[in-house]
C-alpha positions as CSV (number, residue, x, y, z in Angstrom):
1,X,-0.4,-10.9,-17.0
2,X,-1.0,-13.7,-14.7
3,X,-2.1,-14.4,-11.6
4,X,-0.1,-17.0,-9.4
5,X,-1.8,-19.4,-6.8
6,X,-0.3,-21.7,-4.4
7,X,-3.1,-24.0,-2.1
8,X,-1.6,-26.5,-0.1
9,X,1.5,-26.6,-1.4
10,X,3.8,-28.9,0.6
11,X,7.1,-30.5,-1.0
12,X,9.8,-33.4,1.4
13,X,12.9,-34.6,0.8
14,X,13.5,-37.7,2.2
15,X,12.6,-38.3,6.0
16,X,12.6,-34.9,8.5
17,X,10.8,-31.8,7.9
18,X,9.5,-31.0,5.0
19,X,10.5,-28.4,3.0
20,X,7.7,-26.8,2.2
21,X,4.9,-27.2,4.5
22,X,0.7,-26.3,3.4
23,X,1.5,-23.1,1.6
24,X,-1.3,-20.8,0.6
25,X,-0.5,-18.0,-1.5
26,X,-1.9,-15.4,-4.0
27,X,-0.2,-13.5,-6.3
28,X,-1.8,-10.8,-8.2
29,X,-0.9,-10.4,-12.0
30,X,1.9,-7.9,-12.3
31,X,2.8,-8.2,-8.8
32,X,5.8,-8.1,-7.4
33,X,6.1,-10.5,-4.7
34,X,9.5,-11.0,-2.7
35,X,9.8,-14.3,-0.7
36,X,12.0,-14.0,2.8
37,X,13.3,-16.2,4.9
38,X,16.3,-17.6,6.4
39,X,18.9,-20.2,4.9
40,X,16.5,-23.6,4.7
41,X,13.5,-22.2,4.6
42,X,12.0,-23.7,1.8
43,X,12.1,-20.1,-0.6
44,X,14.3,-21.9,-3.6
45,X,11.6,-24.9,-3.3
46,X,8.4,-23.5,-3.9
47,X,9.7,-21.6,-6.1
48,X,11.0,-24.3,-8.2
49,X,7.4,-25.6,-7.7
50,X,5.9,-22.4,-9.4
51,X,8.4,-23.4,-12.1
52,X,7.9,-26.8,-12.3
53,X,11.1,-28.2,-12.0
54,X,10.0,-29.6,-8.7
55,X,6.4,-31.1,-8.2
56,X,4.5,-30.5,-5.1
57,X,4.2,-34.2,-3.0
58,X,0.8,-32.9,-1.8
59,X,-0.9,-28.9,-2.9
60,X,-1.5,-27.2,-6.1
61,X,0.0,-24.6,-8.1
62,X,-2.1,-22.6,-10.7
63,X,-0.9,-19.8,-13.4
64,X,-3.5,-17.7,-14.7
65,X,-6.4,-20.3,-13.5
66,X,-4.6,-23.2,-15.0
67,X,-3.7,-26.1,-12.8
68,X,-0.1,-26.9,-13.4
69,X,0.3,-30.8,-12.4
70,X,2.4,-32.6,-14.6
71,X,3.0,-29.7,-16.8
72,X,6.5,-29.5,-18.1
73,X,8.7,-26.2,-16.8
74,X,9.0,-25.5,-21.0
75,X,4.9,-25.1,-21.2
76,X,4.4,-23.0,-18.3
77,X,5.6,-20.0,-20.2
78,X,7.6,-19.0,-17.1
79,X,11.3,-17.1,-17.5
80,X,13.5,-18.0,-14.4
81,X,16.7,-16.2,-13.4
82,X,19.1,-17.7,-10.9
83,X,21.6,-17.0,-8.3
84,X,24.6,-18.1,-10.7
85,X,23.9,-16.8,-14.0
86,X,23.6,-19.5,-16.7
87,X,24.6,-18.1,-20.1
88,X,25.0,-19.7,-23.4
89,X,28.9,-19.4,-23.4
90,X,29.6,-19.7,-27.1
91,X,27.1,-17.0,-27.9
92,X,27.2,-13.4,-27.8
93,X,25.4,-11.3,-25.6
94,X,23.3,-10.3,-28.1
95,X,22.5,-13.6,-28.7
96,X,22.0,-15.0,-25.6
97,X,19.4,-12.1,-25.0
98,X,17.9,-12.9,-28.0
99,X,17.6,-16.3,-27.3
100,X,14.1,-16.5,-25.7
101,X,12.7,-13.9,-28.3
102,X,13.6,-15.7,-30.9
103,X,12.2,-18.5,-29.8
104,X,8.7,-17.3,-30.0
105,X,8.9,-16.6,-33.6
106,X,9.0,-12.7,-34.1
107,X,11.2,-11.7,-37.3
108,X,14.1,-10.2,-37.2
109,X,13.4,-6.7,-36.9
110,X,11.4,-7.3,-34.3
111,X,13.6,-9.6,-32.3
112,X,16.8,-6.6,-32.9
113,X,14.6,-4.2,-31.3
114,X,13.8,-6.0,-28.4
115,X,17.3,-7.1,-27.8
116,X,18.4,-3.3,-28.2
117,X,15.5,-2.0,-25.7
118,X,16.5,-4.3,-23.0
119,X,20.3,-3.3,-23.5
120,X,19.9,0.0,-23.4
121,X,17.9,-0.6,-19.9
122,X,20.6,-2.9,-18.5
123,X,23.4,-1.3,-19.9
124,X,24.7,-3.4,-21.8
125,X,24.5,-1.7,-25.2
126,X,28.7,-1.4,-25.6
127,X,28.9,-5.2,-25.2
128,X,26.5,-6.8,-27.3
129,X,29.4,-8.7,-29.3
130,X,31.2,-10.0,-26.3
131,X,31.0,-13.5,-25.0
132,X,30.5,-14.0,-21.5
133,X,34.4,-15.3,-20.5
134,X,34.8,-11.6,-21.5
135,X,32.1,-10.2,-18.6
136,X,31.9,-9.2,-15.4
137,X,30.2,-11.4,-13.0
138,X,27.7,-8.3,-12.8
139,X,27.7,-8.1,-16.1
140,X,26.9,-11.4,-17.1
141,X,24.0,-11.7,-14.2
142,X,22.8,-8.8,-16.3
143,X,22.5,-10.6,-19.2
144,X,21.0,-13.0,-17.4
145,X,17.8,-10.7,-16.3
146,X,17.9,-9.3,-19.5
147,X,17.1,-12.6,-21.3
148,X,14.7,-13.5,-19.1
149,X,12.7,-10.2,-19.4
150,X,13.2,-10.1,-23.1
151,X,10.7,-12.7,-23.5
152,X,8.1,-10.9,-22.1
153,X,6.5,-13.7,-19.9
154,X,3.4,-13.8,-18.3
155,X,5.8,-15.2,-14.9
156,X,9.3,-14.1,-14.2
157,X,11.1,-16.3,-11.5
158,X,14.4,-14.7,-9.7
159,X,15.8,-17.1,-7.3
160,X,18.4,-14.8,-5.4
161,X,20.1,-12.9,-8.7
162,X,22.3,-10.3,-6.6
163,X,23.4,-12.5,-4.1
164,X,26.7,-13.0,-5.8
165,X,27.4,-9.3,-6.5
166,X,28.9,-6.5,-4.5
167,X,26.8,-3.7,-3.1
168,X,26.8,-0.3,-5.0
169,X,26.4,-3.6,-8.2
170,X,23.4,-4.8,-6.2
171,X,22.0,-1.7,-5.9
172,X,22.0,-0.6,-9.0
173,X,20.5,-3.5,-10.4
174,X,17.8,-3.7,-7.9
175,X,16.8,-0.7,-9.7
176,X,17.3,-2.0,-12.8
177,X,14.6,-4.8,-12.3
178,X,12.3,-3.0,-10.9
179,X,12.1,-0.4,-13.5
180,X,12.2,-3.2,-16.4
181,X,9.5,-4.7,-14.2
182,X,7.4,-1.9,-14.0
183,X,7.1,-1.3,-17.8
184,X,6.3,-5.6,-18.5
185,X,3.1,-7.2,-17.9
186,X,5.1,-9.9,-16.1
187,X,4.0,-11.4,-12.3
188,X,7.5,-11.1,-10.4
189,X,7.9,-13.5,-7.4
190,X,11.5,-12.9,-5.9
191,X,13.5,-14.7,-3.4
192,X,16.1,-13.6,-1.2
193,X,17.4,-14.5,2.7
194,X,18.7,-10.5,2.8
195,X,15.3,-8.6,4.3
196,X,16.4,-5.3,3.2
197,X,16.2,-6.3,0.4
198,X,12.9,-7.8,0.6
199,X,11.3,-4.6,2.2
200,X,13.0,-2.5,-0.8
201,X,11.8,-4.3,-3.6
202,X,8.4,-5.8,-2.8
203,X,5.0,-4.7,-3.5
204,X,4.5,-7.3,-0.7
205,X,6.4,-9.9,1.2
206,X,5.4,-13.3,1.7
207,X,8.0,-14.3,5.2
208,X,8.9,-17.9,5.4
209,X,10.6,-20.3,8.3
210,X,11.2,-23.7,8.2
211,X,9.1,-24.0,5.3
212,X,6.2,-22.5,6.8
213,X,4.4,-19.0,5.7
214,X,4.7,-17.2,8.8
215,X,3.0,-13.3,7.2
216,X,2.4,-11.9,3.9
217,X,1.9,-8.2,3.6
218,X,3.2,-4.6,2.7
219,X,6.5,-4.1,3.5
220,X,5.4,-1.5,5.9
221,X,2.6,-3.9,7.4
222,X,5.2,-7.0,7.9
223,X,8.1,-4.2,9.5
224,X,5.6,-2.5,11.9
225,X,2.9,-4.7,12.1
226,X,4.3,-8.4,12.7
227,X,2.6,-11.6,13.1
228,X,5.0,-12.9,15.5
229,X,8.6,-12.9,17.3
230,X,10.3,-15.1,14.4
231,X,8.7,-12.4,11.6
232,X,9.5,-9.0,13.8
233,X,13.3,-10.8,14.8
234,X,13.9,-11.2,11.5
235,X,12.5,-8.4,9.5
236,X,14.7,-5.0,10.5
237,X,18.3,-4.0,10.4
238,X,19.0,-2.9,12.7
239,X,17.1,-6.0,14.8
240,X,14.2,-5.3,17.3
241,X,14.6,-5.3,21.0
242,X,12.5,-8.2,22.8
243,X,11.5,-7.2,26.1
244,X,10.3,-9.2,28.2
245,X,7.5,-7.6,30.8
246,X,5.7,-8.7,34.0
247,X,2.3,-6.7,34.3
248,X,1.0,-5.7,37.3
249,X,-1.6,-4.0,38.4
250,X,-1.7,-1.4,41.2
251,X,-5.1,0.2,41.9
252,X,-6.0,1.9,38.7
253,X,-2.8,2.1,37.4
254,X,-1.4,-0.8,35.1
255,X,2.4,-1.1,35.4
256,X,5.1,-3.2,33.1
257,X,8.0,-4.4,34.6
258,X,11.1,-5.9,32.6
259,X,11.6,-9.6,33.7
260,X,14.3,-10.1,36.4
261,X,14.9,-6.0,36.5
262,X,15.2,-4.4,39.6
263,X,10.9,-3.4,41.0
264,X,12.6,0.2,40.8
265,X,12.7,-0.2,36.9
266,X,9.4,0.2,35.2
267,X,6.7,2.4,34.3
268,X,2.9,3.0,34.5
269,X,1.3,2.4,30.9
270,X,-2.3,3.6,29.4
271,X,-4.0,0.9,28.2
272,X,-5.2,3.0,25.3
273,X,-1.9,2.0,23.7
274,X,-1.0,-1.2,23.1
275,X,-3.3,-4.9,21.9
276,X,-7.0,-5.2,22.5
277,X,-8.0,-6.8,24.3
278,X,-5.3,-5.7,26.6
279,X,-3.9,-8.7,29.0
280,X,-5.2,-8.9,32.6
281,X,-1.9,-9.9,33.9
282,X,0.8,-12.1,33.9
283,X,3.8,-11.8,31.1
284,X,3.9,-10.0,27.9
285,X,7.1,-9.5,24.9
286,X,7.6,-6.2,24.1
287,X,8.9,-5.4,20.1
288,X,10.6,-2.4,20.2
289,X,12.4,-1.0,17.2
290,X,15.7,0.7,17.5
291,X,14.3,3.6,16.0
292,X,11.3,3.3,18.7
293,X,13.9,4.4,21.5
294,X,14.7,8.2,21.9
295,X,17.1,10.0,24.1
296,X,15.4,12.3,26.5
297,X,16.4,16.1,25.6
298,X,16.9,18.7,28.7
299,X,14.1,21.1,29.6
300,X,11.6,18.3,27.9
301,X,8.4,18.1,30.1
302,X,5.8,16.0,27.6
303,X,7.8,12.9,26.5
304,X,6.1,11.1,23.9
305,X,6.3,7.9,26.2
306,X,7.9,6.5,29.7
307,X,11.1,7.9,30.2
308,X,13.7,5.0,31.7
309,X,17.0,5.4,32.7
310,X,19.5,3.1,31.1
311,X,23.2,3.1,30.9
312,X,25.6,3.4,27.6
313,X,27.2,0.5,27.3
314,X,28.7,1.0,23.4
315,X,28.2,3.1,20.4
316,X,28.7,2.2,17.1
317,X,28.9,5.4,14.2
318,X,27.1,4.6,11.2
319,X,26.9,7.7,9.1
320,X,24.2,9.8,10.2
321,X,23.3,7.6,12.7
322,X,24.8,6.7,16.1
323,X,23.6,2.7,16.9
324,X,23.8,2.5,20.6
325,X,23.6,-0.6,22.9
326,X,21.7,0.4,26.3
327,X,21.7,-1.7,29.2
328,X,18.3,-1.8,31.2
329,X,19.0,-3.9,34.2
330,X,20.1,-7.4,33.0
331,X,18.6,-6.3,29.4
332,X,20.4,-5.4,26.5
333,X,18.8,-2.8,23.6
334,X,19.5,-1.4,20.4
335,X,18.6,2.3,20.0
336,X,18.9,4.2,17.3
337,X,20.2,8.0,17.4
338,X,20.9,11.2,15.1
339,X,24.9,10.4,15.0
340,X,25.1,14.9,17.2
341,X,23.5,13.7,20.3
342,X,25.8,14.3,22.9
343,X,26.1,11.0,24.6
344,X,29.0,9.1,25.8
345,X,29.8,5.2,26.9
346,X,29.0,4.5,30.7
347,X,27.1,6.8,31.0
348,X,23.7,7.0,32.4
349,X,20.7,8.5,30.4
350,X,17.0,9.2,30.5
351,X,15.9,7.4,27.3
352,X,12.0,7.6,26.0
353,X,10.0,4.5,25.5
354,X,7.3,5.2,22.3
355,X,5.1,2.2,23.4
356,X,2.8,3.7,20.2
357,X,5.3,2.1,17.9
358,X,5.5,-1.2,20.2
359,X,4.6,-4.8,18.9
360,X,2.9,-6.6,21.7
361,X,3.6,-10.3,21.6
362,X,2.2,-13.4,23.7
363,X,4.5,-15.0,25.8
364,X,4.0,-18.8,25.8
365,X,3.3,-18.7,21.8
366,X,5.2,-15.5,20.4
367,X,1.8,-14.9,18.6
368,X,1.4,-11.0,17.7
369,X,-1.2,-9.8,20.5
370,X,-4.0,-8.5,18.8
371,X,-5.0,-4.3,18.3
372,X,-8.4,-2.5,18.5
């Protein structure tokens, strides 16, 4: 087991912005931590850092309380898995996943039994005597876990393994790892641009942009709870909706109003819901989830929320689901439906706002407002 920190880790490559900017980072041992981010966001680079085949132009990287500066990727007893798998060709699958084990000196016995464990987990136990021109490209990223995991080490590195594969494959083999994970003593840090992913596999999720560390959390804290606009645009699929509010107040009553909507559309709001402390006035973002937006039911007199009418402007079936794009004046947003309501394109409807579920966001910084 060991434990993983990161303190000030920032890495450049040539002029421009650096790749990696003042990272901060803890990871427990036997954690498994998934890194997130767009395409350029730095995730390949520190983790190359944490495997020392890149060194940090300013920062520190520790593994189980040892500074790692200037020590070689071979002495960091770290096992790294990448998006292409890189196999021994001329060796069998058996011995490519022995490869590591052997390495650490067991005897044979021992080294067969390992191999065999980590086959039967993976599957691979009717191909041990293939080579791998004779594999799958599933197949031989397989082997390429499996070899990693076989050696048991304190650190396993997986920079984007199921990229390459197709879905039911990735699926399956997300369970795969997390099983195999889940009876090592190995730290997992995982990276991957695909945040379903992320929120599937992670014990938490470290969210990066433009090689900054935007949140780290739960998956459930980072979905419902994020830091800012970038983190709550980009964690979700379906995406959330952005609404953009004027408040105003009236009396005693405290009103939103979407931006550049008709005065006619809006709605009167506790502020028992919502940040703390709760804004005076001016301009607020609204998060709301897809799954946040309900449709209004006939004969229903205690809505959990405002009740806004909003036009059908398409619907998209998706299984059990019905994805439905709403128009609320000049904004668009994404609702989510049981795929038997009884709704219809161009049609107008009284949907249900749950402002309980809202993310409340600053205006001029995106900053996550804060909650009592």
């Amino acid at each position: 087991m060991a434990e993983i920190e990161l303190r000030g880790v920032t890495k450049s490559f040539g002029g421009g912005r650096p790749a990696v900017a003042g990272v901060d980072l803890t990871i427990a041992p036997r954690e498994r931590m998934v890194v997130v981010g767009p395409s350029g966001s730095g995730k390949s680079t520190l983790l190359r850092m944490i495997a020392g085949l890149e060194e940090p132009d300013q920062g520190l990287v520790r593994i189980a309380g040892r500074e790692m500066t200037g020590v070689p990727p071979h002495r960091r007893d770290v096992a790294m898995v990448f998006q292409t798998p890189a196999l021994y060709p001329y060796l069998s699958v058996f011995d490519n996943l022995a490869f590591g084990v052997q390495a650490r000196g067991l005897d044979r016995n021992q080294v067969r039994a390992r191999v065999n464990t980590v086959a039967g987990l993976l599957g691979l136990d009717a191909m041990l005597r293939r080579r791998p021109s004779e594999l799958s490209g599933g197949e031989r990223q397989r082997v390429a876990i499996g070899r990693a995991i076989a050696r048991r080490p304190p650190v396993l590195l997986c920079d984007e393994p199921f990229s390459n594969l197709d879905p039911p494959l990735r699926a399956a083999l997300r369970e795969e790892v997390v099983e195999l994970h889940r009876q090592s003593n190995s730290t997992l840090v995982l990276v991957t641009h695909d945040q379903s992913e992320a929120l599937l596999l992670g014990d938490r999720v470290a969210v990066l942009d433009r090689g900054r560390l935007l949140q780290v959390g739960t998956p459930r804290e980072v979905y419902d709870h994020p830091a800012s606009i970038a983190v709550a645009v980009f964690i979700g699929s379906p995406p959330i909706n952005i609404l953009s509010c004027e408040i105003v107040r009236e009396g005693d009553q405290t009103r939103l109003h979407p931006i550049a909507a008709e005065r006619s559309i809006g709605w009167e709001v506790s502020e028992e819901i919502g940040p703390r402390p709760w804004p005076k006035s001016g301009r607020v973002e609204i998060g709301l989830r897809p799954e946040s937006i309900a449709l209004r039911r006939e004969g229903e007199e205690r809505p959990a929320g405002p009740v806004v009418e909003a036009q059908v402007r398409r619907l998209e079936f998706n299984g059990p689901e019905i994805l439905a794009t709403l128009a609320l004046g000049p904004h668009r947003l994404l609702a989510r439906f049981p795929s038997g309501m009884p709704i219809r394109e161009r049609e107008t409807i009284q949907m249900i706002i749950d402002l309980r579920r809202a993310s409340w966001f600053e205006s001029e910084t995106g900053r996550a407002l804060g909650r009592g």
